[in-house]
C-alpha positions in Angstrom: 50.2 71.5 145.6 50.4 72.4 141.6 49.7 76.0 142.2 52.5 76.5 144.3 54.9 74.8 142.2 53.5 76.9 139.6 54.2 80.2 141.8 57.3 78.7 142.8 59.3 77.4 139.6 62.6 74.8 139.8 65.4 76.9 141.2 67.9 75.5 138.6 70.9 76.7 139.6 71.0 75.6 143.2 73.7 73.6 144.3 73.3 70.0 144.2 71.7 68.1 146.8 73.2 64.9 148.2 76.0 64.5 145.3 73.4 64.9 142.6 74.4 67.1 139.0 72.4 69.9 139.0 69.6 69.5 136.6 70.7 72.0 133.9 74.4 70.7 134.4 72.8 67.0 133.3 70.8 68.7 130.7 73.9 70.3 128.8 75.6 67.0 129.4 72.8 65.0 127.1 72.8 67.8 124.5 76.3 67.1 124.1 75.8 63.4 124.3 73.3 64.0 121.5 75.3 66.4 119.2 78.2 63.2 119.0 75.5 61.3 117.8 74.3 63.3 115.4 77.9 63.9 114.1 78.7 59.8 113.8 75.6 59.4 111.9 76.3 62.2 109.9 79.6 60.5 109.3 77.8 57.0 108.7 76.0 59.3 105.5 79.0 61.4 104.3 81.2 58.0 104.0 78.6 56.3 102.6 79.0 53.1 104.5 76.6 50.3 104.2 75.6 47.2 104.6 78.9 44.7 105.1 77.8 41.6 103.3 74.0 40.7 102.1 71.0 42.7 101.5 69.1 43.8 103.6 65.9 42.1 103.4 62.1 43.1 104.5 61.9 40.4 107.2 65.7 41.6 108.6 66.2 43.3 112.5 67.7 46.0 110.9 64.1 46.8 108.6 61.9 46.0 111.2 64.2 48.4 113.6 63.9 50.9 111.2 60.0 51.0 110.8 59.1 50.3 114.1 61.9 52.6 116.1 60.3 55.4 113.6 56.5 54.9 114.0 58.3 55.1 118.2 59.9 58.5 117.1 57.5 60.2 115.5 55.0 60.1 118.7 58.4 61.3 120.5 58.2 64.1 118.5 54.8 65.1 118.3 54.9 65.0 122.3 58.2 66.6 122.9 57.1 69.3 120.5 53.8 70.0 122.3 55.8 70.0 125.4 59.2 72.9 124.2 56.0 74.8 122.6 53.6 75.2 125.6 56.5 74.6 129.1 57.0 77.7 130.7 59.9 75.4 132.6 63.2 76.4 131.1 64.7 73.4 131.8 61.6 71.1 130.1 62.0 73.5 127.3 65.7 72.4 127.2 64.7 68.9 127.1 61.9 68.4 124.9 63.6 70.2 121.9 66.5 67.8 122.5 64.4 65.1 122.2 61.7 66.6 119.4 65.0 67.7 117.2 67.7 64.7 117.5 64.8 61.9 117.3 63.4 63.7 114.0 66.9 63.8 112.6 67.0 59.7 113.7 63.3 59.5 112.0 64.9 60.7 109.0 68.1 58.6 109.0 65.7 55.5 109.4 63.5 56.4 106.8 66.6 56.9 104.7 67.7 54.0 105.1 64.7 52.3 104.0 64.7 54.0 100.5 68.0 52.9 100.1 67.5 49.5 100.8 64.6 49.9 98.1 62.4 49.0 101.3 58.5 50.5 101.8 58.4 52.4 104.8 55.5 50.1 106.0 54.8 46.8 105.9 52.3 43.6 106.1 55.3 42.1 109.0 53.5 42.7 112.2 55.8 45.2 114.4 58.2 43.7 116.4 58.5 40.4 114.9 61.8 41.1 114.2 62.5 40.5 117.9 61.4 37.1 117.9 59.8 36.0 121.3 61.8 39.3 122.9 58.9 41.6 121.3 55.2 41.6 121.8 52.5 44.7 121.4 50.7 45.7 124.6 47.3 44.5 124.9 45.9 47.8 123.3 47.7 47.0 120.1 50.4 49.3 120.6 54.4 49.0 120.6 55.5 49.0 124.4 56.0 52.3 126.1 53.6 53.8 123.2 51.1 56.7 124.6 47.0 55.9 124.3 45.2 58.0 122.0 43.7 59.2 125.5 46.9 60.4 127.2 47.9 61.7 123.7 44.6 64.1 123.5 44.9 64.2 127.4 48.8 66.2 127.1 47.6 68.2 124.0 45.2 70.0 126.3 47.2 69.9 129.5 49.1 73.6 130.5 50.9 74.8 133.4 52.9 71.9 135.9 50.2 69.7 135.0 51.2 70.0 131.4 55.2 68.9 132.6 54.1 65.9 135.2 52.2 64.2 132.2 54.8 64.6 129.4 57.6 63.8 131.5 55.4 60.4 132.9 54.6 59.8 129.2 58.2 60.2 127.8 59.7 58.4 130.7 57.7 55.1 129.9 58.1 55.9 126.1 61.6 55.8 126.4 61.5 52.6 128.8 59.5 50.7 125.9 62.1 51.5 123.4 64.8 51.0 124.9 64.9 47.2 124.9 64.1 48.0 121.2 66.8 49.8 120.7 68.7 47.2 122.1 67.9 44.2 120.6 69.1 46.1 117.3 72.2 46.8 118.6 73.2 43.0 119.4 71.6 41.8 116.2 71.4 44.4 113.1 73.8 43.6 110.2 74.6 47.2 109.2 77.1 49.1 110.8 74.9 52.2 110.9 71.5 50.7 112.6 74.2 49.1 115.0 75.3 53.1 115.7 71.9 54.7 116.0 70.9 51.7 118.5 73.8 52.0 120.6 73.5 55.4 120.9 69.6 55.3 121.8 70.6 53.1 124.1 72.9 55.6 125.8 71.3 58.6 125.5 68.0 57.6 126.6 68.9 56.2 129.8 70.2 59.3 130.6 67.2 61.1 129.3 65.3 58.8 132.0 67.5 59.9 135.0 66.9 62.9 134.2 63.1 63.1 133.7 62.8 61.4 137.1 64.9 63.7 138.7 62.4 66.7 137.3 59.6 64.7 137.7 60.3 64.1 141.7 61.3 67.9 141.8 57.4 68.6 140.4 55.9 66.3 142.7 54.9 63.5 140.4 56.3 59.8 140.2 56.6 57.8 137.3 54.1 55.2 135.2 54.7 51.5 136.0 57.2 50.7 132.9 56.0 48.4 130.3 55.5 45.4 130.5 58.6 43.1 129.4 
């Protein structure tokens, strides 16, 4: 079954089936979706808009979002950027460098962030206490939706289709773990901007999911069971 999908690649601009968007209609759709948020966080920088009230402390949502959502991010990246590097799939390659360029400009807004609030980028807190009872690690230690060492060295030596069903398994349950994450920030940060960047992950990567199932039934794969909530 892989090798003919490898002989016979995603016919991308054939019309939709059923109602459905075209995938690379979708896929324009999200980069434009990520481009506004970009440019309102950009604006969140240039304004220089803060905190509205007290200071942000170690033990606060909006921290904890911050140095958890980036450890999240910058296994995003690494895989996304394995993924636009080694896809021969045009629309993948579309994807991952979406996802590899706009969550390393969110990485760096975060880290920001923390430097400004004259915050260390890590800290003793255990991750995800700042969700209260809403946040708990998996059982191997990791935040929820967070790839195993063993799929990450499994994907860094995948190629061809096999290479596109595991990344788009992987980032589909990575997003799935952060999104309630992202959430949670987004009802209960202080800060104006950590409100933004939630909101927008929010959006943006349930769109991202949609899509990555669509490809991922079109490649003949199905999705991880989603972490546990």
């Amino acid at each position: 079954m892989a090798a003919d999908l490898d002989a016979a690649p995603i016919a991308e601009d054939d019309p939709p089936r059923g109602g459905r968007r075209p995938v690379t209609v979708v896929l324009v759709a999200l980069l434009g979706a990520a481009a506004l948020v970009i440019a309102g966080t950009v604006g969140w920088l240039v304004r220089g808009d803060g905190a509205s009230g007290d200071r942000v402390t170690a033990s606060s949502v909006d921290a904890g979002f911050a140095r958890d959502m980036s450890t999240h991010h910058t296994q995003a990246v690494t895989m996304a950027g394995y993924e636009r590097d080694n896809t021969t799939n045009a629309s993948l390659k579309i994807l991952a460098f979406d996802i590899e360029t706009s969550q390393q400009f969110q990485l760096g807004q975060m880290q920001g962030w923390l430097d400004g609030w004259k915050l260390g980028r890590q800290s003793s807190i255990p991750q995800m206490q700042w969700m209260g009872h809403s946040g708990h690690l998996e059982d191997d230690g990791l935040m929820p939706g967070m790839a195993t060492p063993a799929q990450m060295s499994k994907l860094e030596s995948s190629h061809g289709t096999a290479l596109d069903i595991l990344f788009l398994q992987l980032m589909i349950h990575h997003h799935q773990g952060g999104l309630p994450m992202a959430q949670y920030a987004a009802d209960h940060a202080k800060t104006p901007q950590v409100q933004t960047m939630a909101t927008a992950i929010v959006t943006v990567q349930s769109n991202e999911i949609v899509v990555m199932e669509q490809l991922l039934r079109q490649l003949g794969g199905s999705p991880l069971p989603p972490p546990a909530s």
